[in-house]
Backbone as JSON Lines, residues from 0, in Angstrom:
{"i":0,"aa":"X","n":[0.84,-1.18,0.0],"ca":[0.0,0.0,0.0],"c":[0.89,1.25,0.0]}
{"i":1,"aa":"X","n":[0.91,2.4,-0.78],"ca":[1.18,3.33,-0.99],"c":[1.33,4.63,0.1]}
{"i":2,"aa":"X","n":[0.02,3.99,0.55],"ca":[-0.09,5.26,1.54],"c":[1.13,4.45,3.26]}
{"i":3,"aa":"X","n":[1.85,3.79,2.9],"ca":[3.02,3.07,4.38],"c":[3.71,3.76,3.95]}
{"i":4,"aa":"X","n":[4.03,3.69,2.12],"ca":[5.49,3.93,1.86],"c":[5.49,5.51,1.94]}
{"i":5,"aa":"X","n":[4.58,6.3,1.95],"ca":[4.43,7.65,1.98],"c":[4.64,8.0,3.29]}
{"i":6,"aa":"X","n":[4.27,7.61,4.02],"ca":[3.89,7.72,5.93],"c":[5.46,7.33,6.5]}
{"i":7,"aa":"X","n":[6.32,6.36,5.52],"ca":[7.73,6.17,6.04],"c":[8.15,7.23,5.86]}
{"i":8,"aa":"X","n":[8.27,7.91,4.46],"ca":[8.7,8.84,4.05],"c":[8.91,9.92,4.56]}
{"i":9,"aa":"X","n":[7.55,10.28,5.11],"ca":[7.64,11.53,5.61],"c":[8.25,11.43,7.56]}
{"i":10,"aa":"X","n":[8.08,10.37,7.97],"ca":[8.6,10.27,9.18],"c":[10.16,9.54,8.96]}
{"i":11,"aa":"X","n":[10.64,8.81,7.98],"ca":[12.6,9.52,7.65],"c":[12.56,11.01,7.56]}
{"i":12,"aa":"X","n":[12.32,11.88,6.91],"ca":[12.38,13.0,6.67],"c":[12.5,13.8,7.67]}
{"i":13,"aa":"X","n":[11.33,13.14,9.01],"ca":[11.02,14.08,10.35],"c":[12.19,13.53,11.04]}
{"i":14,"aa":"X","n":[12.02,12.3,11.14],"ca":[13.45,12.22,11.96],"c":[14.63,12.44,11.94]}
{"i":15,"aa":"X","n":[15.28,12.3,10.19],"ca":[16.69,13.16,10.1],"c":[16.59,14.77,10.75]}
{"i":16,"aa":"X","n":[15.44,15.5,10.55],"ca":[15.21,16.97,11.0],"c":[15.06,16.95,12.35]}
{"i":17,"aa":"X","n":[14.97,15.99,12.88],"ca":[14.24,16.22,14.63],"c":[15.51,16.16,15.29]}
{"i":18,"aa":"X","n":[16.22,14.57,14.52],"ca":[17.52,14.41,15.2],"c":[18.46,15.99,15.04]}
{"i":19,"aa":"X","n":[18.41,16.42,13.88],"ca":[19.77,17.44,13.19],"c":[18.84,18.65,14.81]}
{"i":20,"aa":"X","n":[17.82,19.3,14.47],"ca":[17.63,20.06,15.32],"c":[17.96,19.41,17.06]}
{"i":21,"aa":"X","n":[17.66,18.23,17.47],"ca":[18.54,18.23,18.74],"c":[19.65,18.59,18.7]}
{"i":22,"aa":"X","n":[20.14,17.74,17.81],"ca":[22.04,18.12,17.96],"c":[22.27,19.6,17.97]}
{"i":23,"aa":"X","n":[21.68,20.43,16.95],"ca":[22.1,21.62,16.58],"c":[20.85,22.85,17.39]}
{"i":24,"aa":"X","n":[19.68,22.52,17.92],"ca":[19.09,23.19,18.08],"c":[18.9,23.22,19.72]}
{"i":25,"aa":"X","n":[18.86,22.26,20.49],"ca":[18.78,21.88,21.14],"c":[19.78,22.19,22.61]}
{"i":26,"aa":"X","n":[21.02,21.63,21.95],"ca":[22.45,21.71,22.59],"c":[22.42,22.8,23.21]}
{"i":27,"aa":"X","n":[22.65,22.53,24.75],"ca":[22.99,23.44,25.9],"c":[21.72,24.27,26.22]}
{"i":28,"aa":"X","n":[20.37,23.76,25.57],"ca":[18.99,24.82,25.89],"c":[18.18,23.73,26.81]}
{"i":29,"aa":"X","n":[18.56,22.48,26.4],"ca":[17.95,21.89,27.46],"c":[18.78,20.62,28.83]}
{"i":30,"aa":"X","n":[18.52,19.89,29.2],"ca":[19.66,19.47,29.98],"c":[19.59,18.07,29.05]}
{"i":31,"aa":"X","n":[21.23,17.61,29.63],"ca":[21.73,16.23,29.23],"c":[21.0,14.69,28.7]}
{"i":32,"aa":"X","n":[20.28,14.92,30.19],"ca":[19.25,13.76,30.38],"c":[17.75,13.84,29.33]}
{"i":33,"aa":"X","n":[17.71,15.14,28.55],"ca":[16.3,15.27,28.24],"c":[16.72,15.36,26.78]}
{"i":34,"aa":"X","n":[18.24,15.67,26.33],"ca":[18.51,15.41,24.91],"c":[18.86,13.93,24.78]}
{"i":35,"aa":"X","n":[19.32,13.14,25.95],"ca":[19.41,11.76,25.45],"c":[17.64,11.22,25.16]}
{"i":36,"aa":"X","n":[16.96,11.63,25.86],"ca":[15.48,11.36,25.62],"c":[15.51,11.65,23.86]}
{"i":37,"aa":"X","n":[15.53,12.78,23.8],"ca":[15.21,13.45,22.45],"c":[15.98,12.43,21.2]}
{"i":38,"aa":"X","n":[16.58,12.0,21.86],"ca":[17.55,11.01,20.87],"c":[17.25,9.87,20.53]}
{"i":39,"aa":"X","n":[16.87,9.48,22.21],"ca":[16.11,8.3,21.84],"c":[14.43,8.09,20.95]}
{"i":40,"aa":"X","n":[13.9,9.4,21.47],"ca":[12.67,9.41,20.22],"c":[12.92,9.39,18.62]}
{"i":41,"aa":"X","n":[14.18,10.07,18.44],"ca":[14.29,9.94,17.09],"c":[15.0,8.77,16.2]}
{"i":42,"aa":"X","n":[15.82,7.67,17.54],"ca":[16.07,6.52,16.76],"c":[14.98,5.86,16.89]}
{"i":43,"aa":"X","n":[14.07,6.03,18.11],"ca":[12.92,5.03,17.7],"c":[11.77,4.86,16.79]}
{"i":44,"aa":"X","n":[12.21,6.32,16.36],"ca":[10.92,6.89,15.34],"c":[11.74,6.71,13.75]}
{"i":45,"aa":"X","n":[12.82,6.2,13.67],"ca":[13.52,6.1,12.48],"c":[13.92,4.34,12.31]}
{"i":46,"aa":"X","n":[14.0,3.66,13.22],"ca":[13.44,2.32,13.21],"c":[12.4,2.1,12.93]}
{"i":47,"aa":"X","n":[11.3,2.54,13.56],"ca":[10.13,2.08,12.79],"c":[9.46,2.82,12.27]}
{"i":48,"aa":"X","n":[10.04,4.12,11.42],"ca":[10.52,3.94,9.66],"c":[10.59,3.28,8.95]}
{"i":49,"aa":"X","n":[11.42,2.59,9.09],"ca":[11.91,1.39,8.32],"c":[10.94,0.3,8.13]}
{"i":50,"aa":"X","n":[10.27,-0.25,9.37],"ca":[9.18,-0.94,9.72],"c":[8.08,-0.58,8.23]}
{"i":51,"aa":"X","n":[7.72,0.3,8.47],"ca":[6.94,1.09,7.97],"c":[7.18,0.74,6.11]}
{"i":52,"aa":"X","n":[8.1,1.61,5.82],"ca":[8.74,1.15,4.31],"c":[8.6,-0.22,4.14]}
{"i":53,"aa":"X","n":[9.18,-1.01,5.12],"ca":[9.1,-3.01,4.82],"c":[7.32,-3.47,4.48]}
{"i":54,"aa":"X","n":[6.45,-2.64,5.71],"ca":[5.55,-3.27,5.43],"c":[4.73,-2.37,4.04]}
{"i":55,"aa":"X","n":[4.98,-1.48,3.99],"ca":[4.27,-0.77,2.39],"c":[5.07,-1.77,1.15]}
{"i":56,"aa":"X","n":[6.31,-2.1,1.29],"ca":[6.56,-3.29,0.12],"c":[5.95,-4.31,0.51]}
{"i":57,"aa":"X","n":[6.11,-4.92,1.81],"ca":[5.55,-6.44,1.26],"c":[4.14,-6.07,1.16]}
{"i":58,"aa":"X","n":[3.39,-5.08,1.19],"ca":[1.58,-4.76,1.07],"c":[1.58,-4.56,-0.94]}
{"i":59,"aa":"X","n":[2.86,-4.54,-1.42],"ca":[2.41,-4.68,-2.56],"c":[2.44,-5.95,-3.47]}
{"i":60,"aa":"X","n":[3.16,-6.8,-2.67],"ca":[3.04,-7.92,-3.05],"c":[2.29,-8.9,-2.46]}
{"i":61,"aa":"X","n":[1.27,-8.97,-1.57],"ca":[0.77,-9.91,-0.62],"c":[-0.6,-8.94,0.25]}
{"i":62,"aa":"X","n":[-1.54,-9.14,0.08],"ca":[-2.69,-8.66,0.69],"c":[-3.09,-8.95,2.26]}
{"i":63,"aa":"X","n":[-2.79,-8.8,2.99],"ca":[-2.63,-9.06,4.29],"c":[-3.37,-8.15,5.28]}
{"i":64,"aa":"X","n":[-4.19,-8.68,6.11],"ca":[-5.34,-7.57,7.08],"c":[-3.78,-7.43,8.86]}
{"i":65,"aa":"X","n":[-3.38,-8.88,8.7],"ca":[-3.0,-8.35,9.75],"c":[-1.59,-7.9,9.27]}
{"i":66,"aa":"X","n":[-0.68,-7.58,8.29],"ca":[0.43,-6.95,7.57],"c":[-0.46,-5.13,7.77]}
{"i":67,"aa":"X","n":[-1.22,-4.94,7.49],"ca":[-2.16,-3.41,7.19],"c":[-2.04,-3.4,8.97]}
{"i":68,"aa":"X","n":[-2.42,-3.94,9.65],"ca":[-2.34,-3.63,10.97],"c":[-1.26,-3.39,11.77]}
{"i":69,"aa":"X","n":[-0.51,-3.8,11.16],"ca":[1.01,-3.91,11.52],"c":[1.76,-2.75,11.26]}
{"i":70,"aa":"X","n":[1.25,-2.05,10.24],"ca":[2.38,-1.13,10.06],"c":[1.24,0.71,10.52]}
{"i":71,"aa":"X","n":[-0.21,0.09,11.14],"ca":[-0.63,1.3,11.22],"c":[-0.25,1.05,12.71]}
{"i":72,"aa":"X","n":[-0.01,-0.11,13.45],"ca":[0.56,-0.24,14.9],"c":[2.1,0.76,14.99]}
{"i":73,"aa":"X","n":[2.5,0.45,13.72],"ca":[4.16,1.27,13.98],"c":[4.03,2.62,13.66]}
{"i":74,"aa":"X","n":[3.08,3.14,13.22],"ca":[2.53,4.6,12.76],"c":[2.09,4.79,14.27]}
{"i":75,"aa":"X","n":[1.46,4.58,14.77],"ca":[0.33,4.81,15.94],"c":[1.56,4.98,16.93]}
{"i":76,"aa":"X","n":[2.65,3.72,16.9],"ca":[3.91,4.28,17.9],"c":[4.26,4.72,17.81]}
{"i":77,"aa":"X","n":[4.83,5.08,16.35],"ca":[5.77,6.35,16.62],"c":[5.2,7.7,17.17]}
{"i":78,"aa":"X","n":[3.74,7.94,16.76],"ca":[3.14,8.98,17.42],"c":[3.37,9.37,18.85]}
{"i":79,"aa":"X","n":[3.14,7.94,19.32],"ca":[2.54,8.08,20.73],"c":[4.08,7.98,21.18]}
{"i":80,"aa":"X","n":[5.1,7.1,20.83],"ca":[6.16,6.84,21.6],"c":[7.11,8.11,21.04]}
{"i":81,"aa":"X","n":[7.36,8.13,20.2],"ca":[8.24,9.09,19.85],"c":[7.73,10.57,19.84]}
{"i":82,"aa":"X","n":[6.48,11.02,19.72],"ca":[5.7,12.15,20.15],"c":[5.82,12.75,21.38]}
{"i":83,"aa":"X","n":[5.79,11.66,22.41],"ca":[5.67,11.97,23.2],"c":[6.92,12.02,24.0]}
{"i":84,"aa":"X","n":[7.5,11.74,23.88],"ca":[9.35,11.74,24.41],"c":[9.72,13.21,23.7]}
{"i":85,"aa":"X","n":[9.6,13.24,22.75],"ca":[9.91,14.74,21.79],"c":[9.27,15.68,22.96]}
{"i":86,"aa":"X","n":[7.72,16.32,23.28],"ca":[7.41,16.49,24.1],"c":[7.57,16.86,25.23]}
{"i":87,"aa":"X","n":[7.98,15.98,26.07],"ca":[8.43,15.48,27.45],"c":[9.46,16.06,27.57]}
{"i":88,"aa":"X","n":[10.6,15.65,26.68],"ca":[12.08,16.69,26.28],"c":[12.21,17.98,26.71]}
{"i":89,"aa":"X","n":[11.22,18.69,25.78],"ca":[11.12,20.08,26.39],"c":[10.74,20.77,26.84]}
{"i":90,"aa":"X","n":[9.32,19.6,27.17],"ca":[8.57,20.22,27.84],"c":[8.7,19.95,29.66]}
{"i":91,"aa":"X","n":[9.35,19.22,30.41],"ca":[9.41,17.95,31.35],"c":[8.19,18.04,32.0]}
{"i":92,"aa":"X","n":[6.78,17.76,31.41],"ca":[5.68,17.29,31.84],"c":[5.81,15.97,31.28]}
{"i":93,"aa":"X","n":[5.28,15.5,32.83],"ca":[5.58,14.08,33.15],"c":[4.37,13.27,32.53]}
{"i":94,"aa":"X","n":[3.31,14.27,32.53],"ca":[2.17,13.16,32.18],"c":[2.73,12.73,30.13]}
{"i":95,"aa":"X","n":[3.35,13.94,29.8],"ca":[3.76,12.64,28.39],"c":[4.5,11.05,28.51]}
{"i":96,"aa":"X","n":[5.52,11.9,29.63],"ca":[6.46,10.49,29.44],"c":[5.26,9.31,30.0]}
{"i":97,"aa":"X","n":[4.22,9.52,30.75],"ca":[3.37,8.38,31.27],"c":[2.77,7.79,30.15]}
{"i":98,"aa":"X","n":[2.45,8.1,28.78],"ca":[2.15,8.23,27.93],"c":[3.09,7.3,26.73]}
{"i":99,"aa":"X","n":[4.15,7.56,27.25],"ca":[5.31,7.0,25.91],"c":[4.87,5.14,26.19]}
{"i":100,"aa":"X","n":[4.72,4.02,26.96],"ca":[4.6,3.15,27.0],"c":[3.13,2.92,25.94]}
{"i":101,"aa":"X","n":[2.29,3.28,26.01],"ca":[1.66,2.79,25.39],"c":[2.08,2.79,23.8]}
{"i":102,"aa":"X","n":[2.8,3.11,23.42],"ca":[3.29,3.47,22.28],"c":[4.47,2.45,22.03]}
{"i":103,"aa":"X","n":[4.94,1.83,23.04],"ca":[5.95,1.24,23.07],"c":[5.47,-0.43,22.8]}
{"i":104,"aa":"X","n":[3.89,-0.65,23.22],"ca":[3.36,-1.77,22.95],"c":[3.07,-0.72,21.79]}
{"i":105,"aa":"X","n":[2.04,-0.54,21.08],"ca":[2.12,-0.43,19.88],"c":[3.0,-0.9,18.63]}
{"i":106,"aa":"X","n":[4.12,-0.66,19.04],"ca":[5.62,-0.8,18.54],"c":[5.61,-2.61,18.93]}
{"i":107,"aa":"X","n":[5.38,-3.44,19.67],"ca":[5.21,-4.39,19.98],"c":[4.23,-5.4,19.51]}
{"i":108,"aa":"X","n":[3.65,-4.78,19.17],"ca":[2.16,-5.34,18.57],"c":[2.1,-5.46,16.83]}
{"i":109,"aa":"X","n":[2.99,-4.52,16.67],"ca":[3.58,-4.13,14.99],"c":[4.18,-5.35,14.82]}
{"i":110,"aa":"X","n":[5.55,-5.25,15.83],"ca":[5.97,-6.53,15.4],"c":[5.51,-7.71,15.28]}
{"i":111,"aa":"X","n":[4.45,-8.24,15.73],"ca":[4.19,-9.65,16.03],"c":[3.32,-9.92,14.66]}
{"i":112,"aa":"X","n":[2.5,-9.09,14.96],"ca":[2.01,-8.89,13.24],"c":[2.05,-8.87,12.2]}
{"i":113,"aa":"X","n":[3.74,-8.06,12.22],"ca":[4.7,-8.22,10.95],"c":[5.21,-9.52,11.03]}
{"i":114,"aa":"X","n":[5.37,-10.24,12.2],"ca":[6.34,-11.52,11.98],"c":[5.08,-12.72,11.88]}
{"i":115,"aa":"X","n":[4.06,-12.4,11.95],"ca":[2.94,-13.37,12.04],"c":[2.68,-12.82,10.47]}
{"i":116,"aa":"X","n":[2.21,-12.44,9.73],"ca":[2.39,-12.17,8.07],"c":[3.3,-12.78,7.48]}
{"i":117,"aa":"X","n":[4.47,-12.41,8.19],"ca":[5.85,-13.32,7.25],"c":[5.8,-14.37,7.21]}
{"i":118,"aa":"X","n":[4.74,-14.79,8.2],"ca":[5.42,-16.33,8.51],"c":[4.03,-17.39,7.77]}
{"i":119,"aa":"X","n":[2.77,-16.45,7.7],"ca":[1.75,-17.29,7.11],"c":[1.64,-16.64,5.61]}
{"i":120,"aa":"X","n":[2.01,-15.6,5.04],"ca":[2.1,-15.54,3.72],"c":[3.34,-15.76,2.79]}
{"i":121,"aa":"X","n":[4.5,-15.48,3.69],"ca":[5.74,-15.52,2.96],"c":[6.6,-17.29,2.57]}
């Protein structure tokens, strides 16, 4: 499906920019502990990127309900998990970071989905 490989796209795009603005935008405005946060939202949001791109190819070769679920689970995390760490970063309201787990099953739920597809269509 078209619309994964578009949705990767634009979240590589956000994350090379999110990461470049921590490094460069970031540095010395907020503390240590809240740019390693910021860091970590943007490798997790650029992993499953990737997620994302894998499952918009194999959706063009293989019709799959729970493959389509799978990669709107890794959309839905990165929102929630990597949204909300971004967030939290600069903002240090705590009720996001309470927030980032659910996102983190999301991200969990992607996978099983994706590996439960591979394993009954591939």
């Amino acid at each position: 499906m078209k619309l994964f490989l578009v949705l990767g796209a634009i979240n590589g795009f956000l994350a090379v920019a999110l990461g470049a603005f921590g490094a460069h935008g970031l540095e010395g405005k907020i503390s240590e502990k809240a740019l390693g946060t910021w860091e970590k939202a943007v490798n997790y949001q650029m992993f499953h990127t990737m997620a994302l791109i894998a499952v918009g190819l194999l959706l063009a070769k293989i019709q799959s309900g729970s493959l389509m679920w799978g990669g709107w689970m890794f959309f839905i995390g990165i929102i929630l998990f990597s949204g909300t760490l971004y967030i939290y970063s600069v903002s240090g309201i705590k009720t996001f970071a309470m927030i980032t787990p659910i996102g983190g099953v999301a991200f969990l739920i992607g996978w099983v989905l994706l590996g439960y597809a591979g394993m009954k269509f591939l």
